[in-house]
C-alpha positions in Angstrom: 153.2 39.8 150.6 155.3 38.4 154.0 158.5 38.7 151.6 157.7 42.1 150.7 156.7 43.2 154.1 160.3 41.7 155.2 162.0 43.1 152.7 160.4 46.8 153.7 161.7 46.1 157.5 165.0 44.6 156.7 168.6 46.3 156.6 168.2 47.1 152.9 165.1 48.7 153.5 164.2 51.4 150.8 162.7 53.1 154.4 166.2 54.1 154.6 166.3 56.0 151.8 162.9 58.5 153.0 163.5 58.4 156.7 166.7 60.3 158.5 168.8 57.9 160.5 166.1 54.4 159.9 167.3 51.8 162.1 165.8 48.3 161.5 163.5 47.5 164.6 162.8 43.5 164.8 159.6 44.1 166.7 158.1 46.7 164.1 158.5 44.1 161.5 157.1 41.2 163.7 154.0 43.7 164.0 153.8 44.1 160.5 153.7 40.6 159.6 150.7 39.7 162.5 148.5 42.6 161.5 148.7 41.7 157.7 147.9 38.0 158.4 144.8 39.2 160.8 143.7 41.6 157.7 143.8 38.5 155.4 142.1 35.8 158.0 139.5 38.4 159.4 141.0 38.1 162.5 140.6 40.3 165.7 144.4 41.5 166.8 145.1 43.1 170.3 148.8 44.6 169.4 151.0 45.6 172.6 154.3 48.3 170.6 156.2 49.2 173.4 157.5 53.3 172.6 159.9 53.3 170.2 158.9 50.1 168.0 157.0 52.5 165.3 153.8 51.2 165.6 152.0 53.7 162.9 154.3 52.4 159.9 153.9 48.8 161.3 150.2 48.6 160.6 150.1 50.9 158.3 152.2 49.4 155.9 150.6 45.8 155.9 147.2 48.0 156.1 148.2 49.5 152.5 149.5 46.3 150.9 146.2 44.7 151.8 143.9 47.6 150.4 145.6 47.4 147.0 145.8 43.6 146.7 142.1 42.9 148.1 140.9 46.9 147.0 139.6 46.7 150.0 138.8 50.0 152.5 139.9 50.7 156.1 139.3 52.9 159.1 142.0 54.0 161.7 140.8 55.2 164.6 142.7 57.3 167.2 141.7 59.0 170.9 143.6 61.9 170.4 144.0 64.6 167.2 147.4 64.8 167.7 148.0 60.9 166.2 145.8 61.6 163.8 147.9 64.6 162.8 150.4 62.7 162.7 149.2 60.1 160.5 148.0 62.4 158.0 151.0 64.7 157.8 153.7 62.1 158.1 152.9 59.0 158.4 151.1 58.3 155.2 153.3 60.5 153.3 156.0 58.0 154.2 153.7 55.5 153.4 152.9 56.2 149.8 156.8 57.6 149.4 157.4 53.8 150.4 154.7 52.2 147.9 155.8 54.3 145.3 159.4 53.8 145.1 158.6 49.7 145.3 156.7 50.1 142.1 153.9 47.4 143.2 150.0 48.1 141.7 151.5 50.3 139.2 152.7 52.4 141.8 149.5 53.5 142.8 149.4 55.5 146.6 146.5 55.2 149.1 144.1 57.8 149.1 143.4 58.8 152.9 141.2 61.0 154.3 140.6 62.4 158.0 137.2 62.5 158.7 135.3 64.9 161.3 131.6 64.9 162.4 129.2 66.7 160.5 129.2 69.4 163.8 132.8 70.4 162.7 131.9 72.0 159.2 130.8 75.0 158.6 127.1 75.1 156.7 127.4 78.1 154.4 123.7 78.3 154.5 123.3 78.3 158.1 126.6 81.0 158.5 124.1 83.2 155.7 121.2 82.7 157.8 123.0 83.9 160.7 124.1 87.1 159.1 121.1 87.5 157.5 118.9 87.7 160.4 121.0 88.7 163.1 120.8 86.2 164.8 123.4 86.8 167.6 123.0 86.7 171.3 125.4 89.5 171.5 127.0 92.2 169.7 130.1 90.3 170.8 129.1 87.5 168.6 128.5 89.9 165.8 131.9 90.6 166.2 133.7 87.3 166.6 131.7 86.1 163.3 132.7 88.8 161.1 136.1 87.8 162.3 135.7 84.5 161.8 134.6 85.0 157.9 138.0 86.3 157.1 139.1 83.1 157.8 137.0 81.1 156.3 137.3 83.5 153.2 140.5 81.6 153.0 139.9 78.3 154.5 139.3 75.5 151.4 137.8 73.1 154.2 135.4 75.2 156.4 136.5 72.7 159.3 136.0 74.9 162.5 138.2 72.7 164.6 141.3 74.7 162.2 139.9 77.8 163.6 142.3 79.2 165.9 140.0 81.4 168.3 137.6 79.7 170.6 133.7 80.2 168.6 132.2 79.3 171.8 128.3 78.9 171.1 128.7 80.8 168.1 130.0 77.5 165.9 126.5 75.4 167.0 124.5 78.4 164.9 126.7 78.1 161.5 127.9 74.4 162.0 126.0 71.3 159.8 123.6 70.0 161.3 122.0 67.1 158.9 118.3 68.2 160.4 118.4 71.4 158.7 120.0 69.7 155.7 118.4 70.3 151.9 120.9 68.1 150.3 120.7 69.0 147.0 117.9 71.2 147.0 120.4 73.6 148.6 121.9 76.8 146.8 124.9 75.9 148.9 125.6 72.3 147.1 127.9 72.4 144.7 130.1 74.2 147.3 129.5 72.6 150.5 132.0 72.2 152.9 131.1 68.6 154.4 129.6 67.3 150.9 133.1 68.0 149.5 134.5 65.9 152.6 132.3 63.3 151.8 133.4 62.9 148.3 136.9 62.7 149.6 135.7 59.7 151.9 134.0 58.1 149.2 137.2 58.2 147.1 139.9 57.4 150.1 141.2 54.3 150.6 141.9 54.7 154.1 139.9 56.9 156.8 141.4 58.5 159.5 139.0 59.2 162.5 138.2 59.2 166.2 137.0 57.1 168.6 133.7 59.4 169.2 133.2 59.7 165.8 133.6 55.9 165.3 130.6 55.0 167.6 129.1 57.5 166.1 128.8 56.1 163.2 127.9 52.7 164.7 124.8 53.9 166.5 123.6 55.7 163.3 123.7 52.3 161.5 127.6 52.8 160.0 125.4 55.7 157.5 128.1 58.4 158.5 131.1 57.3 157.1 131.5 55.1 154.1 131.4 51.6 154.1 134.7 49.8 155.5 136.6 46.2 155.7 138.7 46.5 158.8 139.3 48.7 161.5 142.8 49.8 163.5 141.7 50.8 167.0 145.1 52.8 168.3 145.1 54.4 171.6 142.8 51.0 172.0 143.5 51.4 176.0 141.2 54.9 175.6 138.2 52.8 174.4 136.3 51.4 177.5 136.2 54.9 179.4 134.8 56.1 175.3 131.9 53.8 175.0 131.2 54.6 178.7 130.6 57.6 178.1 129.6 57.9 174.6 126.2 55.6 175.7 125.2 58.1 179.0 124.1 61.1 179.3 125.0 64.9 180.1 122.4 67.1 181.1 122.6 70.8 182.6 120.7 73.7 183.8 123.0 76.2 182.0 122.2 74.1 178.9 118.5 73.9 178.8 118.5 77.9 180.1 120.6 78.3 176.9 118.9 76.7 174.4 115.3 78.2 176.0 116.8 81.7 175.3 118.1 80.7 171.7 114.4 79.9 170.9 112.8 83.5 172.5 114.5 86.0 175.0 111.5 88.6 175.7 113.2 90.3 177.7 116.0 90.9 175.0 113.7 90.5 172.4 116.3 88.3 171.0 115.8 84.7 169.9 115.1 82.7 166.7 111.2 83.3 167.7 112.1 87.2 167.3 112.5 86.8 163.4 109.3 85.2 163.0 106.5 87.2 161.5 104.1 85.4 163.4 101.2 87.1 165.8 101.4 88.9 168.9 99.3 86.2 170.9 101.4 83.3 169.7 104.3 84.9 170.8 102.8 85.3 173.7 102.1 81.9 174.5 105.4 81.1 173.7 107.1 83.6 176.4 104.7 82.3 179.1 106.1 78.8 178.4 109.0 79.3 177.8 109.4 81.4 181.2 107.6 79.1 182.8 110.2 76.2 181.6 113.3 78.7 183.0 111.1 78.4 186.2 110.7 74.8 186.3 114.1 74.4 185.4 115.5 76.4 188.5 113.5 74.6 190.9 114.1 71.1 189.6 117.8 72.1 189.4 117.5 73.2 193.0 116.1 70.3 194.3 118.9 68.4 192.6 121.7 70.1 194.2 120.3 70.4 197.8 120.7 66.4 197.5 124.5 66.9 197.4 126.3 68.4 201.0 128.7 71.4 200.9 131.5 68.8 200.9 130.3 67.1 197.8 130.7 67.8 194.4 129.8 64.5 192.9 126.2 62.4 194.3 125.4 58.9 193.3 122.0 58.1 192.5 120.7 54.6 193.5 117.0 54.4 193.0 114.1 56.6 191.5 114.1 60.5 192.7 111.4 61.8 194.8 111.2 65.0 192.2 108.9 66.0 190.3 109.6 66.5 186.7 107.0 69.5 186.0 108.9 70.1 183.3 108.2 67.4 181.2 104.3 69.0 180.7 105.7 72.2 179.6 108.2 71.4 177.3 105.6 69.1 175.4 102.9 72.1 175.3 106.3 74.5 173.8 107.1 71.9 171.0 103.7 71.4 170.1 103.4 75.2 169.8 106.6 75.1 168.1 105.5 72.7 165.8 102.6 74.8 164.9 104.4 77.7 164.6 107.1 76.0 161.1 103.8 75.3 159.7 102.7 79.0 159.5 105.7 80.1 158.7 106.7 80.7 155.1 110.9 80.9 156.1 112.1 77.9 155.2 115.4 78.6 156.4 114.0 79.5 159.8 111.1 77.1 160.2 114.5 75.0 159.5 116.5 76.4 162.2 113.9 76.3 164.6 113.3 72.6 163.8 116.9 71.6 165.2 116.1 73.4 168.5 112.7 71.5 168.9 115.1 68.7 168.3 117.0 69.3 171.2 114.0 70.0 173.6 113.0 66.6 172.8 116.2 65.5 173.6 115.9 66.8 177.5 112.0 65.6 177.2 113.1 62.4 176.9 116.5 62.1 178.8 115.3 64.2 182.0 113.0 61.7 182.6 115.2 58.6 182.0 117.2 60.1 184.7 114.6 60.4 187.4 113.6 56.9 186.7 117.0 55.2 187.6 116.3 52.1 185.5 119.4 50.7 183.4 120.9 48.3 186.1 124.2 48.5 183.6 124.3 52.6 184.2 125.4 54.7 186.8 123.6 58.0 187.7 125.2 60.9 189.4 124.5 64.7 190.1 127.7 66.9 189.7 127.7 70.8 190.6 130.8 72.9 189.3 130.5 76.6 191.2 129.2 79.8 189.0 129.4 83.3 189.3 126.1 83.1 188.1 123.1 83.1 190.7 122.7 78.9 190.5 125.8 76.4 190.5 126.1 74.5 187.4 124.3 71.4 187.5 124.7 68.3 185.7 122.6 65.3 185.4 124.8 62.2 184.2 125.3 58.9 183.4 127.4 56.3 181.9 127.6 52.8 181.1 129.2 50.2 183.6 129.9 47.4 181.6 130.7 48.2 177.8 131.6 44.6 176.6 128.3 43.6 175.4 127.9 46.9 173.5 130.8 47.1 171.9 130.2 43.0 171.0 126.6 43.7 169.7 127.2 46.7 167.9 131.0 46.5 166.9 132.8 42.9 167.2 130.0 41.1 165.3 129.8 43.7 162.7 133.0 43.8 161.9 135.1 40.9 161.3 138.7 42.3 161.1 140.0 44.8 164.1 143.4 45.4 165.6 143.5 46.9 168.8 146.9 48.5 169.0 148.8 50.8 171.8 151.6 51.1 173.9 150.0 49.9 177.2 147.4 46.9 177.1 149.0 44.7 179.4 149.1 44.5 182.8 152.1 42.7 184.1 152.8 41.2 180.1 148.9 39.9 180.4 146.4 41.0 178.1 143.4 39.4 180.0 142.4 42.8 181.3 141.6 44.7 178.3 140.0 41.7 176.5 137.4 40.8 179.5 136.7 44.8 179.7 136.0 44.7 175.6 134.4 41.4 175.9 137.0 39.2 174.2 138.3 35.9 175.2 139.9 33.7 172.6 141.4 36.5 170.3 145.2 36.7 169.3 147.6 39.0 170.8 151.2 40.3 170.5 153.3 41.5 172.7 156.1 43.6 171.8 159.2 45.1 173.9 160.2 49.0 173.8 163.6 48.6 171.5 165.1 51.3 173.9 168.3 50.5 176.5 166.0 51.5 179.2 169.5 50.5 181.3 171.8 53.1 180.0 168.6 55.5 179.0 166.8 55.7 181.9 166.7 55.1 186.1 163.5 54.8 188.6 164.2 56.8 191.8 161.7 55.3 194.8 162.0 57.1 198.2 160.9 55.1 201.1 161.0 57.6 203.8 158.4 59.5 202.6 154.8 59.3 204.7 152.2 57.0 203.4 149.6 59.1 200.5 146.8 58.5 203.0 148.0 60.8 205.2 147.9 63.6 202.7 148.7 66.9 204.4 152.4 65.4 205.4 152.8 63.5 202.4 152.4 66.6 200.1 154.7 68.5 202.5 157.2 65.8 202.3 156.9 65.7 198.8 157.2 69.1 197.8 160.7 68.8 199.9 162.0 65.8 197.8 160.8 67.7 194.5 162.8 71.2 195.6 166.0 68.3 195.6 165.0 66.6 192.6 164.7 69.9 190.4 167.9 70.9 191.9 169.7 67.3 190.7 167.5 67.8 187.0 167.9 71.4 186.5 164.0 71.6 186.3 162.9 69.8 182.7 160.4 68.3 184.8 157.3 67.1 184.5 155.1 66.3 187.4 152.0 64.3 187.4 149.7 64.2 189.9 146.3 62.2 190.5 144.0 65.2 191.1 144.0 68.9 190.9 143.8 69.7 194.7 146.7 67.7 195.2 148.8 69.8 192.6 147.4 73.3 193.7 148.6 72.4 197.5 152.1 70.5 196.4 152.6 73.7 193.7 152.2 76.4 196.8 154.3 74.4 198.9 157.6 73.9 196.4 160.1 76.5 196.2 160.2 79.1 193.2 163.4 79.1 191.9 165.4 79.6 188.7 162.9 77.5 186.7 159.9 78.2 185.1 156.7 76.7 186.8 153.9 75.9 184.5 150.5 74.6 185.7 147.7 72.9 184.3 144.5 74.8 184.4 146.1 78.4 184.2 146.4 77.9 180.3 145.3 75.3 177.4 147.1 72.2 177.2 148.3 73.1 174.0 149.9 76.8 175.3 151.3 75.1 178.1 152.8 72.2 175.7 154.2 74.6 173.9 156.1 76.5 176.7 156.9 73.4 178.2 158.7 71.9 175.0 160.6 75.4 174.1 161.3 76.7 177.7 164.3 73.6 178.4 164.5 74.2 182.0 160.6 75.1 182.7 158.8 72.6 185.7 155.2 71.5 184.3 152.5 70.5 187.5 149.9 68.6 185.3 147.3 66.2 186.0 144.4 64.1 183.7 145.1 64.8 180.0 149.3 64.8 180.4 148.9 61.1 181.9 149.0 60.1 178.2 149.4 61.1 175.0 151.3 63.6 174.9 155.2 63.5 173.5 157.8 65.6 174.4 161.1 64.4 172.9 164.4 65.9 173.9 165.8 67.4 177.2 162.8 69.2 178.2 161.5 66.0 179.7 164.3 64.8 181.7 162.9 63.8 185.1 159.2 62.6 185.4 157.8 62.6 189.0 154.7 60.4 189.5 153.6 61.8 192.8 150.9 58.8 193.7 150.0 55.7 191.7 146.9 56.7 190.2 144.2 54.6 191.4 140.6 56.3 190.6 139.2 57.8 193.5 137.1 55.3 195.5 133.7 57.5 195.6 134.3 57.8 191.8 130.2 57.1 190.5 131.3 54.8 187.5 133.8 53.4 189.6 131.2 52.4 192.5 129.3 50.7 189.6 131.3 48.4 188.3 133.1 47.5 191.8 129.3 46.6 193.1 129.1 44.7 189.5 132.1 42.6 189.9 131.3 41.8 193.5 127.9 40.4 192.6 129.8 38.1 189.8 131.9 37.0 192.2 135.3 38.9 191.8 137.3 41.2 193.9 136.8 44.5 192.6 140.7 45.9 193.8 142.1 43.3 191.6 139.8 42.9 189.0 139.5 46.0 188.3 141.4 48.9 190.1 144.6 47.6 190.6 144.8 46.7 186.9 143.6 50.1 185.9 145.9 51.7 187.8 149.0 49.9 186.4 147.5 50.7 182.7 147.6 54.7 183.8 150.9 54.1 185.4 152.4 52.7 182.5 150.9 55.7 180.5 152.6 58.3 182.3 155.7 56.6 183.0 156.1 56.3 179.0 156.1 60.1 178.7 159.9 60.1 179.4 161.7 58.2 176.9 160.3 58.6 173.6 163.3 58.2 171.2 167.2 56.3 171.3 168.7 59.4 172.5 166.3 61.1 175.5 167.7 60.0 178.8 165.9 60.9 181.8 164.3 59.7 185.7 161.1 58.6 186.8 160.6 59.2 190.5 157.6 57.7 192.1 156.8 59.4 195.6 154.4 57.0 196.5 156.5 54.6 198.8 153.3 51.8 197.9 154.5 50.5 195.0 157.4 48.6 197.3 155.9 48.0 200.8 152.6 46.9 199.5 152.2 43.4 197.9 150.2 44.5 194.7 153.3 47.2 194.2 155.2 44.6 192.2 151.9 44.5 189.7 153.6 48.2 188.9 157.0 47.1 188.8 156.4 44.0 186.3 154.8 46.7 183.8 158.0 48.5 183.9 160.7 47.9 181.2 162.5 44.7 182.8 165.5 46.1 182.3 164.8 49.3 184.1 167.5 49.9 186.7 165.6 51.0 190.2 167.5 53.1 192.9 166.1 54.2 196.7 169.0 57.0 197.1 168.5 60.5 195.7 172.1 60.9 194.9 171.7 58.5 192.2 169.6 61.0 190.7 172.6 63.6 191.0 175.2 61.0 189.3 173.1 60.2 187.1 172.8 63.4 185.3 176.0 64.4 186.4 177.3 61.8 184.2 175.0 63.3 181.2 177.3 66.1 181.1 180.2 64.0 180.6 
């Protein structure tokens, strides 16, 4: 198989005859080869592909060859749907295109399949029951599901996620849910959305699905998907801050209000309760409970957010609360009622319905009250508030883990004995020790592998030192709009900007000058609109912060000049980030370079990597933040760079440098 693999990556590669201008990367093959002979040792793999070395095709390839000699199966698991998009619709078409025409295991290709949680399908016997009863909050939703049914008319997968209009609440009513499930009982069976998926899995080779979905599946006992052999982790640097959260909690006022008025609105006279032939004095009882729970809910909620100042938007909580959960007695008095209530009933479908929201009062039962009790010492716990128009803020109770190695060791690593962790940034300063502690790992293999792009004819780091320091905001944000207004002037906009948080872009937008170029901003339209107009507008200037850190890919002249306005270190009062600093210092270590400095250097090299992404972009990084050469940990930054990454301190390099583009 190592001949074969070599013989796929080499200059007479039979790659060159499906892909459009194939050059023969040394590092993609070298990838190949280690991820094959981790598949057939059942070893754990950390994989380091620079941009540029092809990493999909360099495990998927050895991925393939494996499944067909060993007829073994395999997951790949991504952060983001666009890779998985791109797997599906290119990647393994390349793939089998490539098995095919080397005529090995009688030609046979891998059967993939991407697969979503049961919450993305629609359940034709739940969109029925909707219709059916009218069992809309609105007359709005009346409308957007009649819409909606068009679509589907013509959809062969009944995956809501393909929908292009936003279903809001509406897609939890009509969506499977696997406790209002009658399996084959069902009239619905033979044509069920998700059961057909499932068939699909059962049959596929190779599953293609996401890191939530993933754990998932490993807290439900690895019952959701089918059984595999190995797994490809790829966007691996997304998994720490996935577990984290996937393991805490998220509870709000709004959402508890919400699902109180999906069970009975008296007021409306809207509800599931309202479709129940049931008696006057049960439904009775029910309204007094349940508007006694809206009660208790506003005054708990209230109590929560007078613990957080007019300056705060996030409080961590350290020990037990002082507040009284007098909620917990009602909602077990309205699911016992509840409870009584599918027993008199002789509506399957809605004693069925019904049963999913007595569900999810259990779930707040049991999770307000794990809150108040502040007891996991390996959890933070925070109150957030995000401002309403309604009469209350939106509260949320939270928390997440600090510390995810032993959970993903226990539940993960010693379940499965064959994983490659794979990504363009796992290294800090050409060290994977950072990654591997935060996972758990110590011994396991890694690889490191260089971008193959001339990062000294392709690209140039501009670093002004004159600028004030970042801690000194107000004149550093003045100072930098300045230095962008020169910057777009030397790039001709095609400029992305990232910035650390969103009050730091809105002041730094108001303070640049409007000229010629198109500004775009994060937050006034979806990151996929705002993609879009970014990629097809040349010129246009994008102010973006969180989700355009990473993967995103923009190819081309459109992305020319990426400014990095701070280094993005997590904000200090950050809740999870408290946590594990107060963790580290009790073990012994220094949290800044234990744990934030390296952190910061893995987003840094994130963003930076949005410039080049092929042989032919060329483009600047400009880094306003002055730190990252007057401060001693700076050089951490610089060693995660592309060594051969030529670094200026004039702005006029910028102008030559594009000026001698246009030669």
């Amino acid at each position: 198989m190592e001949k074969i693999i070599n013989a796929i990556f080499s200059d007479t590669s039979i790659l060159s005859t499906i892909l459009h201008n194939y050059e023969v990367r040394d590092e993609q093959k070298e990838m190949a080869l280690a991820v094959y002979n981790a598949l057939q040792n059942q070893e754990k793999l950390f994989v380091e592909a620079g941009t540029g070395v092809g990493k999909s095709l360099a495990y998927l390839i050895p991925i393939a060859l494996w499944i067909l000699q060993k007829n073994e199966k395999a997951v790949i698991t991504t952060y983001t749907k666009i890779l998985q998009n791109q797997l599906i619709k290119k990647d393994i078409k390349i793939l089998n295109k490539t098995l095919d025409l080397l005529k090995l295991f009688e030609a046979r290709c891998i059967k993939s399949a991407v697969v979503f949680g049961q919450e993305n399908y629609v359940c034709r016997r739940r969109l029925a029951n909707v219709n059916n009863y009218g069992l809309f909050d609105s007359p709005t939703e009346k409308l957007e599901l009649d819409e909606f049914g068009k679509w589907l008319a013509d959809s062969e997968s009944g995956i809501i996620l393909e929908y292009q209009k936003p279903l809001g609440l509406l897609a939890e009513k009509i969506c499977r849910d696997s406790d209002n499930c009658k399996f084959k009982k069902c009239h619905y069976y033979e044509n069920c959305y998700y059961f057909k998926a499932r068939k699909e899995w059962l049959n596929a080779d190779l599953l293609i699905i996401n890191h939530a979905l993933f754990f998932a599946n490993v807290t439900a006992n690895f019952s959701i998907i089918p059984k595999f052999d190995a797994v490809v982790f790829d966007e691996a640097h997304r998994l720490e801050e996935v577990i984290a959260d996937f393991f805490g909690l998220e509870i709000s006022n709004f959402g508890i209000h919400r699902l109180l008025n999906s069970i009975f609105n008296s007021a409306k006279n809207s509800g599931l309760i309202s479709h129940f032939d049931i008696s006057d004095l049960l439904k009775r009882e029910i309204t007094k409970l349940i508007n006694q729970a809206h009660q208790s809910v506003d005054a708990m909620f209230l109590q929560f957010a007078s613990l957080i100042s007019a300056e705060q938007i996030k409080l961590r909580i350290k020990k037990p609360l002082a507040i009284e959960n007098t909620l917990a007695d009602i909602l077990v008095q309205l699911i016992n009622i509840l409870l009584e209530t599918t027993k008199e009933n002789t509506d399957e479908d809605l004693a069925m319905e019904l049963k999913i929201l007595i569900k999810r009062l259990e779930y707040y039962h049991r999770n307000i009250d794990e809150f108040l009790k502040v007891e996991d010492q390996n959890s933070v716990y925070w109150i957030e508030t995000i401002p309403s128009s309604k009469k209350q803020p939106l509260i949320y109770l939270r928390t997440s883990l600090i510390d995810v190695s032993e959970v993903f060791q226990k539940y993960v690593a010693d379940n499965i004995p064959t994983m490659i962790f794979s990504s363009a940034t796992l290294t800090v300063s050409k060290d994977f020790s950072f990654i591997k502690n935060r996972l758990g790992f110590n011994n396991t293999k890694t690889l490191l592998l260089y971008s193959p792009f001339d990062y000294s004819k392709q690209a140039l780091l501009y670093i002004p030192t004159n600028l004030p320091m970042p801690t000194d905001e107000d004149k550093f944000l003045q100072s930098c709009a300045n230095i962008i207004n020169k910057i777009l002037d030397y790039s001709n906009g095609r400029a992305l900007i990232l910035f650390t948080s969103y009050q730091a872009l809105q002041k730094t937008y108001h303070l640049v000058e409007k000229k010629e170029f198109r500004f775009l901003v994060q937050g006034q339209e979806s990151v996929f609109e705002l993609l879009n107009k970014f990629i097809n507008d040349v010129s246009s200037v994008l102010f973006a912060t969180q989700s355009f850190w990473q993967g995103i890919d923009v190819p081309g002249e459109a992305l020319s000049c990426l400014i990095i306005v701070r280094l993005p270190f997590d904000v200090p009062d950050e809740p999870r980030l408290e946590g594990i600093c107060e963790q580290l210092r009790r073990n012994g270590q220094e949290p800044f370079l234990s744990y934030q400095l390296p952190n910061a250097v893995l987003k840094f090299r994130q963003g930076f990597g949005r410039l080049i992404r092929n042989k032919q972009d060329r483009g600047v990084v400009c880094v306003l933040d002055k730190r990252i050469v007057l401060r001693k940990y700076g050089k951490q930054f610089i060693d995660s760079l592309p060594q051969n990454l030529p670094i200026t301190f004039s702005i006029e390099s910028i102008k030559n440098f594009f000026a001698n583009q246009l030669v």
